[in-house]
C-alpha positions in Angstrom: 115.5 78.9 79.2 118.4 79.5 81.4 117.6 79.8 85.0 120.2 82.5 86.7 121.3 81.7 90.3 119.5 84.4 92.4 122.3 85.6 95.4 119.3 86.6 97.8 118.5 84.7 101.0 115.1 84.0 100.7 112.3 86.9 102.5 115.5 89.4 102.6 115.2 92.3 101.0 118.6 93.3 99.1 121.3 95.0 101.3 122.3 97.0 98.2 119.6 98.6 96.0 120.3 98.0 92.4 120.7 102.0 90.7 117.1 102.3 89.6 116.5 104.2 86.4 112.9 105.6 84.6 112.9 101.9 83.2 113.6 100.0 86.1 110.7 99.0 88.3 111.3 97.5 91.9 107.9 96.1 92.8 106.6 93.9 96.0 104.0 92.6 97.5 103.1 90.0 100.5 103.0 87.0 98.6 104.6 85.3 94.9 103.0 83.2 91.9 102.2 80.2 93.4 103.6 78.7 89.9 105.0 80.0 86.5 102.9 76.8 84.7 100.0 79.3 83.2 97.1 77.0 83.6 97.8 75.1 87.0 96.3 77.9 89.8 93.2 80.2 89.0 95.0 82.8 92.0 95.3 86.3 91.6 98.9 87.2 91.8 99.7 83.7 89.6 97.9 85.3 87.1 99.8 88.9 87.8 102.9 87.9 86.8 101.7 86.3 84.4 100.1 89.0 82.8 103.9 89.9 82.0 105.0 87.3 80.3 102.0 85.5 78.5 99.2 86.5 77.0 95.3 85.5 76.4 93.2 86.2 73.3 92.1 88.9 75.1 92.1 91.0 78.2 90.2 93.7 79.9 91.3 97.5 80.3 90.9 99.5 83.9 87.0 99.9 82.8 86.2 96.3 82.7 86.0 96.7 78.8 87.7 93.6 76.6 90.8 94.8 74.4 92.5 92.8 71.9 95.8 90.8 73.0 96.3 87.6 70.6 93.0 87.7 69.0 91.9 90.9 67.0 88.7 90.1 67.2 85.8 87.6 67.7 82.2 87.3 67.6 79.5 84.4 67.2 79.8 82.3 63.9 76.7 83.3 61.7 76.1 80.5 60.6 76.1 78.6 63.8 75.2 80.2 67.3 77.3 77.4 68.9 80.2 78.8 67.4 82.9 81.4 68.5 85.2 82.4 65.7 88.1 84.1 67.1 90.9 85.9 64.5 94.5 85.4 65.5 97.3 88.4 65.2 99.3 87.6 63.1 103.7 88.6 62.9 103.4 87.3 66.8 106.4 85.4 68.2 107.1 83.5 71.5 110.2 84.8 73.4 112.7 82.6 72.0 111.9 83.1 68.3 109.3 80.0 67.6 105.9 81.9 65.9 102.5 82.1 67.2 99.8 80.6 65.0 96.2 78.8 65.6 98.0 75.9 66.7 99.0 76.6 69.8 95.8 78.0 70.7 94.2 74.6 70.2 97.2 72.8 72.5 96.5 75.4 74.8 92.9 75.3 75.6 92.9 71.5 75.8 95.6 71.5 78.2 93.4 74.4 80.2 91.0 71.8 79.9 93.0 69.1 80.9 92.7 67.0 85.2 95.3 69.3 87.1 94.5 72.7 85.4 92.6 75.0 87.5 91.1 76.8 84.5 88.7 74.1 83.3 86.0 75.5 85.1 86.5 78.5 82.8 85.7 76.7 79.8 83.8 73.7 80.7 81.3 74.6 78.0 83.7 74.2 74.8 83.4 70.8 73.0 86.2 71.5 70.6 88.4 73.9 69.6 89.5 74.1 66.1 91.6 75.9 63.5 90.3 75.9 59.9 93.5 78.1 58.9 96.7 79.2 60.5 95.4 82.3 61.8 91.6 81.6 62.8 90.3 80.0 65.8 86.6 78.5 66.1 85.2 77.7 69.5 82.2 74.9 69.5 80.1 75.2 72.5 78.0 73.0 74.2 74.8 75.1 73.1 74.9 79.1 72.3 77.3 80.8 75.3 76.7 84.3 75.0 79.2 85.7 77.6 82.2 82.8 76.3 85.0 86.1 75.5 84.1 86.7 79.5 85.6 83.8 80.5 88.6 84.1 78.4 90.8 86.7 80.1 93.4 84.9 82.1 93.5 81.7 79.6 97.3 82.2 78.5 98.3 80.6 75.4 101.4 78.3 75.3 103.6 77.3 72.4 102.9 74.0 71.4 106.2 73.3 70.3 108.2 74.1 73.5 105.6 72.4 75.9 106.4 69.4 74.2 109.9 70.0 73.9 110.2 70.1 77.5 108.0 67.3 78.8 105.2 69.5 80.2 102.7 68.9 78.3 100.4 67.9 81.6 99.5 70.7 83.7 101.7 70.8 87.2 100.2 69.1 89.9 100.2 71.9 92.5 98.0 70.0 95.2 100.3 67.0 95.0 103.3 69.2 95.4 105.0 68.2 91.6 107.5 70.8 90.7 107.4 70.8 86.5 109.6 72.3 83.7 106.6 74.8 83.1 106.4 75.9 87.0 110.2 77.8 86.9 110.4 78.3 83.2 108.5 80.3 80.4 108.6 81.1 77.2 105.5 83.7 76.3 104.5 86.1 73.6 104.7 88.7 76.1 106.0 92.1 76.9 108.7 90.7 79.2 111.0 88.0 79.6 111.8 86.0 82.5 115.3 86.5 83.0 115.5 84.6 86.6 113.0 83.2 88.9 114.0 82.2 92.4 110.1 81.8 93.9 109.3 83.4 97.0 112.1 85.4 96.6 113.0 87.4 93.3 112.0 87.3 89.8 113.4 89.5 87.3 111.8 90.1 84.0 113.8 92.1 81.4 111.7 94.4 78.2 110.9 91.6 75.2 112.4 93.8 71.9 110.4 91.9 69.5 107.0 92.3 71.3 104.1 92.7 68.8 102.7 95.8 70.8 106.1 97.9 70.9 104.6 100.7 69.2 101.1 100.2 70.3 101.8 100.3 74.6 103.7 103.0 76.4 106.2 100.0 77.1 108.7 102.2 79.2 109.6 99.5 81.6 112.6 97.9 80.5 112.9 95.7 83.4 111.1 94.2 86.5 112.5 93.2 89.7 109.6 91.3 91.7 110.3 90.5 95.6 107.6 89.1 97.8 108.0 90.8 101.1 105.2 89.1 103.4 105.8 91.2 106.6 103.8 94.5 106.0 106.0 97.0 107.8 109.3 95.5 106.0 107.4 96.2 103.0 106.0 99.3 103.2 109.7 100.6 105.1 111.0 99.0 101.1 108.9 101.7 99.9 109.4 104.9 101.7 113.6 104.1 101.7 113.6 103.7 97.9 114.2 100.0 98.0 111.2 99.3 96.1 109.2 101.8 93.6 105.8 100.2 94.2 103.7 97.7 96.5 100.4 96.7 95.7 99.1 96.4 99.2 99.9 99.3 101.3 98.9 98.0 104.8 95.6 100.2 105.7 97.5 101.5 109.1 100.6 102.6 106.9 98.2 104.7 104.4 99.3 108.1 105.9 103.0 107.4 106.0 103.2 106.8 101.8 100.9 109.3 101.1 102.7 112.1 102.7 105.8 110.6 101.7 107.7 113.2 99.4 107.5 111.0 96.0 105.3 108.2 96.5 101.6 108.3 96.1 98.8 105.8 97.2 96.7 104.8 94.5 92.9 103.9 95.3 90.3 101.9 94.0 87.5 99.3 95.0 88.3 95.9 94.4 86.6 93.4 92.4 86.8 90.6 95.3 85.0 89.4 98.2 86.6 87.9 101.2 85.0 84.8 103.6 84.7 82.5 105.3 83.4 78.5 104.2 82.5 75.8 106.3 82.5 72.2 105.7 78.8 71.1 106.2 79.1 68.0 103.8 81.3 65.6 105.9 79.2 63.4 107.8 81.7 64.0 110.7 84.6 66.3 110.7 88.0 66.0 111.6 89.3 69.5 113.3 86.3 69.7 115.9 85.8 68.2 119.3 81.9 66.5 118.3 82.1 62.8 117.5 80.1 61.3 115.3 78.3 64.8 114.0 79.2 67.3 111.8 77.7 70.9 113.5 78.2 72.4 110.0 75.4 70.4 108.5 72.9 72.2 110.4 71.9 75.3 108.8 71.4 76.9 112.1 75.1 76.8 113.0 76.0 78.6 109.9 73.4 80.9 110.6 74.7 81.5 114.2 78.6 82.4 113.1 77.0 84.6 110.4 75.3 86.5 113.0 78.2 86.7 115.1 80.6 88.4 113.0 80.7 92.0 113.5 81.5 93.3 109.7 81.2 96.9 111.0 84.2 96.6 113.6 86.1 94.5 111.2 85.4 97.5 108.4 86.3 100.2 111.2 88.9 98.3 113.7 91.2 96.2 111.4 90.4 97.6 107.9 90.5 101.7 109.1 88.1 102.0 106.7 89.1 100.4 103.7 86.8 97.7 103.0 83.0 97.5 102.8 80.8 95.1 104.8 79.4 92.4 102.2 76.6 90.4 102.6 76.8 88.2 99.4 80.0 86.4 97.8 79.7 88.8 95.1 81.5 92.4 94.2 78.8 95.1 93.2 81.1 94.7 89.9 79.3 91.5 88.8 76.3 90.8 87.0 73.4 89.5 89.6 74.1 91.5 92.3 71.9 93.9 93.8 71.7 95.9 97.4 69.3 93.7 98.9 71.4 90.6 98.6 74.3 92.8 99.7 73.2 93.9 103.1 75.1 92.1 105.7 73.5 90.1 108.2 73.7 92.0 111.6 75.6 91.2 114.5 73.1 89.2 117.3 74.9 87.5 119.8 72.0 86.3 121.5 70.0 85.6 118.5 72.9 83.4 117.2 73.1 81.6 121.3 69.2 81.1 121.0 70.3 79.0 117.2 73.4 77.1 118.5 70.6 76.0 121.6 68.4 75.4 118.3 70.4 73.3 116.9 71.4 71.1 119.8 75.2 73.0 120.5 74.0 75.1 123.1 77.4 74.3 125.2 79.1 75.3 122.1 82.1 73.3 120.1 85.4 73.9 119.2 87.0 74.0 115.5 90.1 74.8 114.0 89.8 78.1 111.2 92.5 77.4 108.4 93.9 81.2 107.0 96.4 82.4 105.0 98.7 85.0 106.2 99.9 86.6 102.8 97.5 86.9 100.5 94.6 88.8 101.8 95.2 92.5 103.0 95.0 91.9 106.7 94.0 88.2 106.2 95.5 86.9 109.7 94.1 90.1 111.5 90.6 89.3 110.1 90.9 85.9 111.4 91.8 86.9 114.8 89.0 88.8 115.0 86.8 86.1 114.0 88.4 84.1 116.4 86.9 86.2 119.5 83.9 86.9 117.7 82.6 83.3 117.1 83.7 83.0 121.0 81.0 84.9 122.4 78.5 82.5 121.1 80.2 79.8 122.6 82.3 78.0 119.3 85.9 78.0 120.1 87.5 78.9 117.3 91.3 77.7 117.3 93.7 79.7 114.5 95.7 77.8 112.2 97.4 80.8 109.9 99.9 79.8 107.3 101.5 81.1 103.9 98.9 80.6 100.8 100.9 78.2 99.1 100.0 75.8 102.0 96.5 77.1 102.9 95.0 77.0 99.3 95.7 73.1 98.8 93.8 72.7 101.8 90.6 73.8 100.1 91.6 72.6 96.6 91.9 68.9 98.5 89.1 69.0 100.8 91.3 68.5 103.8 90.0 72.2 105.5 86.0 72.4 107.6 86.7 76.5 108.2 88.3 78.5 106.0 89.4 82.0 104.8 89.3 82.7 100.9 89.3 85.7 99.0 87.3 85.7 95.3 87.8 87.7 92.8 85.6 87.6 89.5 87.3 88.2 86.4 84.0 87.6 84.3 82.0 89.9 85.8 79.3 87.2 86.0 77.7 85.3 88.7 78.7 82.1 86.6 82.1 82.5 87.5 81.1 82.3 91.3 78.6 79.4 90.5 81.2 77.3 88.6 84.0 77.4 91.0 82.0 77.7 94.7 78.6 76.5 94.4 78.4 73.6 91.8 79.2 69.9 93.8 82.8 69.4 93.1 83.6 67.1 89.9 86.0 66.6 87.4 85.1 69.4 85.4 83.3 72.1 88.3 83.6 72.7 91.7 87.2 72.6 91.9 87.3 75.0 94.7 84.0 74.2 97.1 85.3 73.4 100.0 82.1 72.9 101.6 81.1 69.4 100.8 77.9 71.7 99.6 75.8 69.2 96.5 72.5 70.2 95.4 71.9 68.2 91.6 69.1 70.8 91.0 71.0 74.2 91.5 74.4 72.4 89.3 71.9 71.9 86.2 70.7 75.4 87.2 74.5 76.5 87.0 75.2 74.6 84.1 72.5 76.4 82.1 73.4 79.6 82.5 76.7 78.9 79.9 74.3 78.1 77.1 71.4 80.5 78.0 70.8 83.7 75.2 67.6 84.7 76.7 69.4 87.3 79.4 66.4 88.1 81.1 65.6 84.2 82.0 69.0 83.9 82.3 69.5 86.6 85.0 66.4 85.5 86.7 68.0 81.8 87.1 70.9 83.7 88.6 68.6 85.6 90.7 67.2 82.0 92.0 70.6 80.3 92.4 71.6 83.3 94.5 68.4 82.8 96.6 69.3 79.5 98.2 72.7 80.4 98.1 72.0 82.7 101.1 69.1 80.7 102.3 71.9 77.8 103.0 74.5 80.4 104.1 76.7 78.4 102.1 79.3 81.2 103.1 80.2 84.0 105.6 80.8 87.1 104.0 82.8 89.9 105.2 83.7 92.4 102.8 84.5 93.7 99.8 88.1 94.8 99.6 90.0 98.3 99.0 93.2 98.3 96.5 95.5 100.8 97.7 98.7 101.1 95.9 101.7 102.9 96.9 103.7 103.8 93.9 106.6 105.9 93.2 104.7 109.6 91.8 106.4 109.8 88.4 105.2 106.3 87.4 101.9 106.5 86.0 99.0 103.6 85.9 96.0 103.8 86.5 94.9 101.0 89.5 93.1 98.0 88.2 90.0 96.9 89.9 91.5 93.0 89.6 94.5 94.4 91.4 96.5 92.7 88.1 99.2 95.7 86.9 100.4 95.2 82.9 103.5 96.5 83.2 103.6 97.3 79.6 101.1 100.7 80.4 103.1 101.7 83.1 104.9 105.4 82.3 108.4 106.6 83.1 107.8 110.3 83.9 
């Protein structure tokens, strides 16, 4: 595909506002895909823009309930409870004419499955995928998985043919900093096409006229114009001028302003995603403190002192206005194993947490540096800040290191972080999710982003259970006893579960989606 010069400078907003017409959506945010490559980064706005211009087998409406995209349906083989059988649409073609067929499902899930991809965790439990015709899928898993479709949402199918084509048939490298055919380029079976890509700067997607679901999706966008805008009052002054029709992260001190802006609306809803903080407690010595020959994160009593320090009620109050709630678990009410109790954030005790540091033999404190992004969170640095003073008073000097997400997220992905900010979001609706990606000891195959150094061999075959599992009740109570020592290790600071707030032009309709992912295709043109 054709990649169009892009006359911007880059984090400029355009001097001269293209006309904007019913079809014509302007839309921003603080931070851009870290990649076009659809299985290289398991991030939330990758996966957004995305959403645009491939497609899964299926996907999940505003409720949280699955919808059909490039299967029509699925359900357990009945003849074999290790089996998925997934039926393909058929009359589908990608964006430059080539058509969509079983084929390409199986290339794409084994390159999801594939050393660089950050989806593997997603579908560790599939042996094989197969295609006994042109339009049926069959899924073998290792043992029954009941909840398999859950895991399936933001697995984007590629076409075989043009992967190969153009040499990317290996997922990008994003940790090693590889730039691939697949990261600026994309050919989808999506409502839009990528007309330009310029990353961290502008991306225009124009309507795809032979999309399967013309007639089935309000599809009155004819063309998208995305520009990450990090700083929050240029964004926000993007919106109330008319430069942009719709930001998904209104900051919470500019709420007012949009709302009782003639035209523009803020859009509400909670978010399925908890921020906080990890620590690196496996290293036997760590590299951004002043302690030789120790690592203070191994000591469960340190973790438990910085938990007890941070003050979620003045973060929720101060720096969020309101628009977040105080979590006590690394798990939105949205998902499957949480309940109140585990929810209940640990309360502030500055000398309780002194009397632990003491405990644990830091009693003159320690200093460490706190890696955070500073555009991808809503308020992410602010938060940080806060932190900052807050695991002060019990005597850990904390020093800041804030930088844009495309630098901070290796630094997890790599091990090269011991405190760090990051955001989860669980598209499953399952504890698994969590367990897969945070808990289990990083491997080839799980773990990809525990940053902690955290192994425990019983609580990963505990995890690894629950994908082949059908009893739900034994399975819920295993998740209920892998959540258990979860917060007995304070394997992670919480701090709270997000707010979307959108602020959106008032004659385009959507409803807000709790994974803060927009399809374009539903949007109205009122």
């Amino acid at each position: 595909m054709r990649k169009t010069t892009c006359l911007l400078a880059a984090g400029l907003l355009m001097t001269t506002a293209i006309a904007a017409s019913s079809e014509t959506v302007r839309w921003a945010r603080a931070g851009d895909s870290l990649t076009l490559d659809p299985h290289a980064q398991n991030e939330g706005p990758t996966h957004t823009l995305a959403h645009q211009i491939y497609e899964p087998l299926l996907i999940r409406d505003v409720t949280g309930a699955f919808e059909a995209a490039l299967a029509t349906d699925w359900a357990p083989s009945p003849d074999d409870p290790n089996v998925w059988i997934f039926n393909l649409r058929e009359g589908v073609t990608y964006h430059d004419g080539a058509e969509f067929d079983s084929e390409d499902v199986v290339f794409s899930f084994n390159r999801a499955k594939s050393d660089n991809s950050n989806m593997k965790e997603l579908i560790n439990s599939i042996v094989e995928v197969r295609a006994p015709s042109k339009y049926v899928i069959e899924m073998v898993t290792d043992g029954p998985n009941p909840i398999l479709p859950s895991n399936l949402t933001n697995l984007f199918i590629m076409d075989k043919d043009w992967t190969e084509a153009n040499n990317v048939v290996e997922v990008q490298n994003v940790e090693g900093g590889e730039t691939t055919f697949a990261a600026t380029n994309a050919n989808g079976t999506g409502p839009f096409v990528l007309t330009s890509r310029e990353p961290d700067v502008r991306t225009v997607l124009s309507q795809n006229e032979n999309y399967w679901g013309m007639d089935q999706f309000p599809m009155d966008v004819t063309e998208i114009i995305y520009t990450p805008i990090q700083n929050p009052a240029t964004r926000v002054a993007a919106l109330l001028s008319g430069e942009v029709d719709f930001i998904q992260d209104v900051p919470v001190q500019d709420l007012s302003r949009v709302s009782q802006a003639d035209g523009l609306d803020v859009r509400t809803a909670p978010q399925n995603r908890v921020i906080f903080f990890g620590m690196n407690m496996g290293a036997e010595d760590l590299e951004n403190d002043n302690v030789d020959g120790a690592n203070p994160f191994a000591d469960v009593r340190v973790r438990q002192a910085m938990n007890m320090a941070i003050n979620r009620d003045a973060i929720q109050q101060v720096i969020m206005r309101g628009q977040s709630q105080p979590a006590g678990v690394i798990m939105p009410p949205f998902v499957n194993g949480w309940t109140q109790e585990l929810d209940s954030a640990t309360s502030t005790d500055i000398e309780g947490a002194k009397a632990l540091l003491a405990e644990a033999g830091y009693g003159d404190g320690f200093s460490i540096q706190l890696d955070c992004p500073n555009d991808r969170y809503v308020n992410d640095e602010a938060i940080c800040q806060a932190i900052v003073g807050m695991i002060g008073q019990i005597g850990i000097t904390v020093n800041l290191d804030a930088k844009p997400k495309a630098q901070h997220f290796p630094l997890i992905t790599n091990g090269e972080t011991d405190f760090y900010m990051l955001g989860w979001g669980v598209p499953t609706y399952d504890s698994e999710y969590i367990f897969n990606f945070l808990v289990h000891t990083r491997g080839s195959d799980l773990g990809s982003w525990n940053g902690t150094g955290y192994s425990n061999p019983e609580l990963d075959e505990m995890i690894v259970s629950l994908a082949s599992n059908t009893d739900l009740d034994a399975r819920n109570a295993t998740i209920a006893d892998i959540w258990a020592t979860v917060q007995d290790e304070t394997l992670y600071l919480p701090v709270h579960h997000q707010v979307i707030n959108w602020g959106i032009k008032s004659d385009l309709g959507i409803d807000v989606d709790p994974e803060d992912q927009p399809k374009f295709k539903y949007f109205t043109a009122n």
